[in-house]
MINU-437957 format. One record per residue: residue in three letters; x, y, z of N, C-alpha, C in turn. Coordinates in nm, 2 decimals. Example, Ala and Ser with C-alpha at 12.3 -4.5 7.8 and 13.67 -1.06 7.14 Angstrom:
BEGIN
REC rest   n_xx   n_yy   n_zz  ca_xx  ca_yy  ca_zz   c_xx   c_yy   c_zz
REC  ALA   1.32  -0.57   0.78   1.23  -0.45   0.78   1.32  -0.33   0.78
REC  SER   1.28  -0.22   0.71   1.37  -0.11   0.71   1.29   0.00   0.79
//
This chain:
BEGIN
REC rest   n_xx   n_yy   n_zz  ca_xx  ca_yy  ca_zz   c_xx   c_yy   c_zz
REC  UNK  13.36  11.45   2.62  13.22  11.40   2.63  13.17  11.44   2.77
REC  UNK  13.24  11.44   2.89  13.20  11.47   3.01  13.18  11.60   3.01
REC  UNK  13.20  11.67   2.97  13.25  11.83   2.97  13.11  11.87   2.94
REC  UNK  13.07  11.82   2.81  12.89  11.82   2.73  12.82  11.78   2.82
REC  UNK  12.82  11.67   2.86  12.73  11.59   2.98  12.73  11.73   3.06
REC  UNK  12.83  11.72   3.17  12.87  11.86   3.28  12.80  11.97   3.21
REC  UNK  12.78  12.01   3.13  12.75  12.15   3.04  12.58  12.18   3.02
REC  UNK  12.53  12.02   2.96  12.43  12.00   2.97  12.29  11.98   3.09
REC  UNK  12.37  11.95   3.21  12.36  11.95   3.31  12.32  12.03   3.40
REC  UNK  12.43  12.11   3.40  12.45  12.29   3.48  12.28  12.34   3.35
REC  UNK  12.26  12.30   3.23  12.16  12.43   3.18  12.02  12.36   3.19
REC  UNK  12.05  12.21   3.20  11.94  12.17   3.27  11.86  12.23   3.40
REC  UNK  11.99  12.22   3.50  11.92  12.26   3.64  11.91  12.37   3.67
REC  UNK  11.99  12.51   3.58  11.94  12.61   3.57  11.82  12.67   3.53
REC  UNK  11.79  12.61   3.40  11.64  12.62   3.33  11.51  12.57   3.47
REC  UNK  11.53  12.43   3.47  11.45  12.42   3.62  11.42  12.50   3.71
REC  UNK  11.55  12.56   3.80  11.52  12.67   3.89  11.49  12.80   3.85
REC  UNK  11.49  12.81   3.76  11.43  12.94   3.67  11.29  12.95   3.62
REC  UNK  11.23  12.80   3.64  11.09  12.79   3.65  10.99  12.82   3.77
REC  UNK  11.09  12.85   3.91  11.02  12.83   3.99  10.98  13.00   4.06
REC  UNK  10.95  13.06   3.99  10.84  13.17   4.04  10.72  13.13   4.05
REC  UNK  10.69  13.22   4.17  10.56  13.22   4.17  10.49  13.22   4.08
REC  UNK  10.32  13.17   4.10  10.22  13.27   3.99  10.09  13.28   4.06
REC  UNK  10.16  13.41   4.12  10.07  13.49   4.17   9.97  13.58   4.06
REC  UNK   9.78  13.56   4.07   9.66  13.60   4.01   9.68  13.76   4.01
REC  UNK   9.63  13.83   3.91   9.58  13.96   3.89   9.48  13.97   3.98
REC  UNK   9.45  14.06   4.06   9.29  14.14   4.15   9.20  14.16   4.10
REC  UNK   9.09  14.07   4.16   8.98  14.08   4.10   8.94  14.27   4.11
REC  UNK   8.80  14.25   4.03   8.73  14.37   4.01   8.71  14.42   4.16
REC  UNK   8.71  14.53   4.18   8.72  14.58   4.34   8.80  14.58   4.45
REC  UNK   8.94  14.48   4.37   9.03  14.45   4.48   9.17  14.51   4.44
REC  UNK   9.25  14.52   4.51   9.38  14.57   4.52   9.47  14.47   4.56
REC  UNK   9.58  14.46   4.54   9.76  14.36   4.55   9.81  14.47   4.63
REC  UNK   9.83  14.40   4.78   9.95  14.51   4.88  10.01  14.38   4.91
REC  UNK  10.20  14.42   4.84  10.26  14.36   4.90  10.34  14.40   5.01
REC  UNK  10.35  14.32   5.10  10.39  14.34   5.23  10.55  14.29   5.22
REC  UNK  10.66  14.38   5.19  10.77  14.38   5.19  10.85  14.44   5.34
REC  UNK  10.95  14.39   5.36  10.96  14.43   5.52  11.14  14.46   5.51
REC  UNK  11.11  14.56   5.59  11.29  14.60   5.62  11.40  14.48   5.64
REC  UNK  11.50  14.48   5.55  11.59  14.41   5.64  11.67  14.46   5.73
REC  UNK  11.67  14.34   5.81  11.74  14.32   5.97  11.83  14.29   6.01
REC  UNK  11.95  14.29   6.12  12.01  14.22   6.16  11.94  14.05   6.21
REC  UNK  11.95  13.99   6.29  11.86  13.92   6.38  11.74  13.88   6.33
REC  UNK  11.69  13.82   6.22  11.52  13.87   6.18  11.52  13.76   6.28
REC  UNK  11.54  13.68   6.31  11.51  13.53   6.44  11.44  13.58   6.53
REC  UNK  11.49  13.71   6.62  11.46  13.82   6.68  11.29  13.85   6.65
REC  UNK  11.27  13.84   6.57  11.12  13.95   6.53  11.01  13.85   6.51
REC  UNK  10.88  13.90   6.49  10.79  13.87   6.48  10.69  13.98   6.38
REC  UNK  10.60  13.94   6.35  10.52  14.03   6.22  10.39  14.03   6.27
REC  UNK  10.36  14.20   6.32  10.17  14.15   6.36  10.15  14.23   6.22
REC  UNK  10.04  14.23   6.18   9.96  14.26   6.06   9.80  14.26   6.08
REC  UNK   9.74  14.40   6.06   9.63  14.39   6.08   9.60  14.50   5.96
REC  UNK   9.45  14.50   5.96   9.36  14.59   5.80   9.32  14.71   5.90
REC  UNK   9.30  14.80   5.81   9.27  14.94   5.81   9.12  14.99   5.75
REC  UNK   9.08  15.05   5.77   8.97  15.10   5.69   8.91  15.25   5.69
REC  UNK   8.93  15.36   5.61   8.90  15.45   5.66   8.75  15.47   5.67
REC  UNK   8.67  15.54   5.79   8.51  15.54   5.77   8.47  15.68   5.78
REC  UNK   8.38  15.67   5.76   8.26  15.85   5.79   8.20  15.77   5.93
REC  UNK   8.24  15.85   6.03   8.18  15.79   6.10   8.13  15.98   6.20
REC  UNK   8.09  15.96   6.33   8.05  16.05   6.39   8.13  16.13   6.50
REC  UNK   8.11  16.24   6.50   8.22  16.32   6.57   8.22  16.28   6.73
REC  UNK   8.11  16.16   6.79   8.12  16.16   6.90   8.12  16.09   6.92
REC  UNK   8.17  15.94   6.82   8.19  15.81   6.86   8.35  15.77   6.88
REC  UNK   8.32  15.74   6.96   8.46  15.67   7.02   8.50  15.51   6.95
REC  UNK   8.53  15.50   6.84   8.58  15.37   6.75   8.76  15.38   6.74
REC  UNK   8.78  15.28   6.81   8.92  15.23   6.79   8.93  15.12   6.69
REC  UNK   8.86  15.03   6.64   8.87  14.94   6.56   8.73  14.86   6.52
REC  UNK   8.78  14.80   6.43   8.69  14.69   6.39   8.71  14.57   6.36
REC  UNK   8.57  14.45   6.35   8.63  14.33   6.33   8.54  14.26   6.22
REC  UNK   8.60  14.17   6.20   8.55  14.08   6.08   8.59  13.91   6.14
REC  UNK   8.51  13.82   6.06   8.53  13.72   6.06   8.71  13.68   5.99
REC  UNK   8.82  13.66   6.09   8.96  13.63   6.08   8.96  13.45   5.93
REC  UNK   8.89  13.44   6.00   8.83  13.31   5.89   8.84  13.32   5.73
REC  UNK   8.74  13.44   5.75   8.77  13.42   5.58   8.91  13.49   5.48
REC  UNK   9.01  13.48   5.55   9.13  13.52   5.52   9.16  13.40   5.47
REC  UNK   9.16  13.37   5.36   9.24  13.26   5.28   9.39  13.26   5.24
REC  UNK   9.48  13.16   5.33   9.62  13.14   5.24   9.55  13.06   5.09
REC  UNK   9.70  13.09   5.03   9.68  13.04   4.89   9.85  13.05   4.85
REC  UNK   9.85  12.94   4.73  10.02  12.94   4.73  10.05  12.96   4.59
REC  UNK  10.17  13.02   4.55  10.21  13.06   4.43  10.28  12.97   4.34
REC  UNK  10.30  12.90   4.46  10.34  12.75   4.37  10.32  12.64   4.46
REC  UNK  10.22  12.54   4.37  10.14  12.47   4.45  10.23  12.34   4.51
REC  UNK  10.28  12.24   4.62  10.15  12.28   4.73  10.12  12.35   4.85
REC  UNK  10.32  12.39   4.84  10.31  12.52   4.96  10.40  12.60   4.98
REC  UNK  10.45  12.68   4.84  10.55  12.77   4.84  10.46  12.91   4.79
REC  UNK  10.59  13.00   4.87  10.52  13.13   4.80  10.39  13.18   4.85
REC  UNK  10.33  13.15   4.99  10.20  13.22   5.06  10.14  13.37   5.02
REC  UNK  10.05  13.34   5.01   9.94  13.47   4.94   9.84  13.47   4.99
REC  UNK   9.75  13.57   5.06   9.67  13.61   5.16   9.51  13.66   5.03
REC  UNK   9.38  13.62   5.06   9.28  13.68   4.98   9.19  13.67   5.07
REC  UNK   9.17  13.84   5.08   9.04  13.85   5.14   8.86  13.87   5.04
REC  UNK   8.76  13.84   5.10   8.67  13.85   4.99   8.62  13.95   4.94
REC  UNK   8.57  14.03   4.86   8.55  14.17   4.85   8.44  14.22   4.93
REC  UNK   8.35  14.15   4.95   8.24  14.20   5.00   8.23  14.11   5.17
REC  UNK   8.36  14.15   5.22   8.35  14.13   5.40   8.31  14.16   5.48
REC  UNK   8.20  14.16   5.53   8.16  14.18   5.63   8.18  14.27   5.78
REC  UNK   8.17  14.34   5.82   8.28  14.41   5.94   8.17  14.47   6.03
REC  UNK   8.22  14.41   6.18   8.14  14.49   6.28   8.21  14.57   6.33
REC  UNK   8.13  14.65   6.37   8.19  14.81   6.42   8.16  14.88   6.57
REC  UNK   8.18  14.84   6.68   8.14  14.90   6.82   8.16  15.04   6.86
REC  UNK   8.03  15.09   6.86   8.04  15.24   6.84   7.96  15.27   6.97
REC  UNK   8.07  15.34   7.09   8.02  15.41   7.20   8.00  15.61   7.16
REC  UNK   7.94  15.63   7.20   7.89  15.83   7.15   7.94  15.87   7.30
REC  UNK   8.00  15.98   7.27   8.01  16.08   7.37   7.85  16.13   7.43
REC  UNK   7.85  16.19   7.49   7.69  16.29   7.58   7.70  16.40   7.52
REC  UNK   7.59  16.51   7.48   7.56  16.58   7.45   7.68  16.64   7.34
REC  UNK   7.65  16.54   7.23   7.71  16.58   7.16   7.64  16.57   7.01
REC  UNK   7.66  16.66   6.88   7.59  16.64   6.80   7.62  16.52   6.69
REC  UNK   7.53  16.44   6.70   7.56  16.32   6.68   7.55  16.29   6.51
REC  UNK   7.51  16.46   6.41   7.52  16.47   6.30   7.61  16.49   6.24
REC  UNK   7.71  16.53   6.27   7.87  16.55   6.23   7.95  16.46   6.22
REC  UNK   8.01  16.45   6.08   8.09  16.30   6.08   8.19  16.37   6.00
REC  UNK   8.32  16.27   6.04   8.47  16.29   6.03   8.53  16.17   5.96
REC  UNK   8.63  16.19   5.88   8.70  16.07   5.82   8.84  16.00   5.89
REC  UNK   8.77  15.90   5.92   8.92  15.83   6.05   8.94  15.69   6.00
REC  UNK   9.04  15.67   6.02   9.08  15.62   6.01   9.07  15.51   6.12
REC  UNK   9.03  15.34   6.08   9.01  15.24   6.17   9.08  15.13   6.15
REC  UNK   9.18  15.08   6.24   9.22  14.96   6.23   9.17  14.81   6.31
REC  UNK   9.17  14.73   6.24   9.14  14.58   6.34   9.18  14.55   6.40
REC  UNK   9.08  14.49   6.47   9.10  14.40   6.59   9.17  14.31   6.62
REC  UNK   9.15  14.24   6.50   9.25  14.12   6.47   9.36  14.07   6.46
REC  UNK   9.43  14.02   6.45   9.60  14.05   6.36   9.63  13.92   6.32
REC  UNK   9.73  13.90   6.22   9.83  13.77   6.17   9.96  13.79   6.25
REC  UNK   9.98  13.71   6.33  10.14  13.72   6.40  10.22  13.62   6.33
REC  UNK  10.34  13.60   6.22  10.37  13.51   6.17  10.57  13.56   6.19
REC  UNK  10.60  13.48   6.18  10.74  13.47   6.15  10.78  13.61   6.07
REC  UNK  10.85  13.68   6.14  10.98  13.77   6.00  11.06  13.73   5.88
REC  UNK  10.99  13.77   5.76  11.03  13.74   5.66  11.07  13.88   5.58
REC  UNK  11.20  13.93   5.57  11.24  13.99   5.49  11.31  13.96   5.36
REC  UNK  11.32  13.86   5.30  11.34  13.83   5.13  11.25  13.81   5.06
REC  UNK  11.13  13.77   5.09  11.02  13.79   4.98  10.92  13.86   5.05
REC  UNK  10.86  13.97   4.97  10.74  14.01   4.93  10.63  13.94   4.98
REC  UNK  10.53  13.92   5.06  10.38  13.86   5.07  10.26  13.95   5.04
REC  UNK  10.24  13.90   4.91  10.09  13.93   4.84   9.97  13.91   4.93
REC  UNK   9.93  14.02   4.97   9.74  14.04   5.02   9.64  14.09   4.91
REC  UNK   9.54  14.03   4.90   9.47  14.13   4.79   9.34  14.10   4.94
REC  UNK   9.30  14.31   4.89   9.24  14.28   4.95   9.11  14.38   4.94
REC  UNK   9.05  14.41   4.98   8.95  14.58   4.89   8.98  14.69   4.89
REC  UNK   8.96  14.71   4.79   9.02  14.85   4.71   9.03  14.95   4.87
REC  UNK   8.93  14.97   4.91   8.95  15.08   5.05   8.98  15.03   5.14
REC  UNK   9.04  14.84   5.17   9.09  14.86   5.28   9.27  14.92   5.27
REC  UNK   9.31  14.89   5.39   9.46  14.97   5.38   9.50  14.80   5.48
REC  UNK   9.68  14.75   5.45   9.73  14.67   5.53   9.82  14.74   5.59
REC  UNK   9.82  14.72   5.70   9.98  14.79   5.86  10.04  14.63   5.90
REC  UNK  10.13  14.71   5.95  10.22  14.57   6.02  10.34  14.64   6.12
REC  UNK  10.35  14.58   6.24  10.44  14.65   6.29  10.54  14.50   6.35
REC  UNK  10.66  14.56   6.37  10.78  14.47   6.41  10.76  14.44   6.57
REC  UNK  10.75  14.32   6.63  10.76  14.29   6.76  10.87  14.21   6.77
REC  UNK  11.00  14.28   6.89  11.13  14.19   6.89  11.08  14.07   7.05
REC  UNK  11.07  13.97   7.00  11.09  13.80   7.07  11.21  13.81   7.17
REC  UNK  11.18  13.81   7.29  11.28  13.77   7.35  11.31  13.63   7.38
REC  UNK  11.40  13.53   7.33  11.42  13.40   7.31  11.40  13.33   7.45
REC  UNK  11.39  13.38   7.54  11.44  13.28   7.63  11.33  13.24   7.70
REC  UNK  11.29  13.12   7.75  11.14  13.08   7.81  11.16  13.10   7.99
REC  UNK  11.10  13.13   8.05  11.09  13.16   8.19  10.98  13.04   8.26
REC  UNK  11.01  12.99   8.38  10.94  12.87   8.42  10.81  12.93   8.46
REC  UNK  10.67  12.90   8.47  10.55  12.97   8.54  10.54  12.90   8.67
REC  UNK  10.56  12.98   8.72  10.54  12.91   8.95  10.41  12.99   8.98
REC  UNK  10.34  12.89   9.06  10.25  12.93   9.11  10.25  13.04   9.22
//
């Protein structure tokens, strides 16, 4: 009889944990799912995650654009299983973005080139290499992320 109990048990709490995926939404009309999967590490303690958006533009052969920005705000977490597992990033489709565009001098200012622009902005969050983090975000934007190693140790500030 214990053995059944024991038996019944173990397929109980299996069944349970086997409920617990995500449920991460399909992309809306105009949007794209980039999941942000990340190398494993030795050390991931060590690291940190910046993450910023991309955008390629037509822009002019004599403007000088390193980046662009948007309101960081309307970046919505959202969870795949509610009330806070499983984080998921949604941007809106129709975002907003300013653009600071200095022109070279005598240059012709009708010529435009396809470049590529990254934000201003960034998400610095914890190193997570075992799951996947879902962004949906517009079809033409692009997500980057690069590895920053933390050096753990705090240093006193003297005047």
């Amino acid at each position: 009889m214990k053995n059944v109990i024991l038996f019944f048990s173990i397929l109980y709490s299996l069944n349970m944990y086997s409920q617990e995926k995500p449920n991460y939404p399909e992309p809306e009309k105009g949007m794209k799912r980039v999941d942000l999967k990340l190398p494993k590490i030795e050390n991931d303690k060590e690291y940190k995650v910046e993450i910023r958006f991309g955008i390629e533009m037509n822009i002019s052969e004599c403007s000088e654009i390193n980046d662009f920005s948007f309101n960081i705000k309307n970046l919505e977490k959202r969870y795949g299983i509610s009330p806070s597992r499983f984080p998921y990033y949604v941007l809106p489709k129709e975002i907003p973005t300013d653009v600071l565009t200095f022109y070279k001098s005598n240059c012709d200012k009708a010529k435009t080139v396809k470049k590529k622009v990254v934000s201003s902005q960034n998400i610095l969050q914890e190193y997570n290499g075992h799951i996947a983090i879902p962004f949906y975000i517009p079809k033409d934007w692009t997500l980057e992320y690069r590895l920053w190693k933390v050096n753990s140790e705090f240093k006193n500030a003297e005047l």
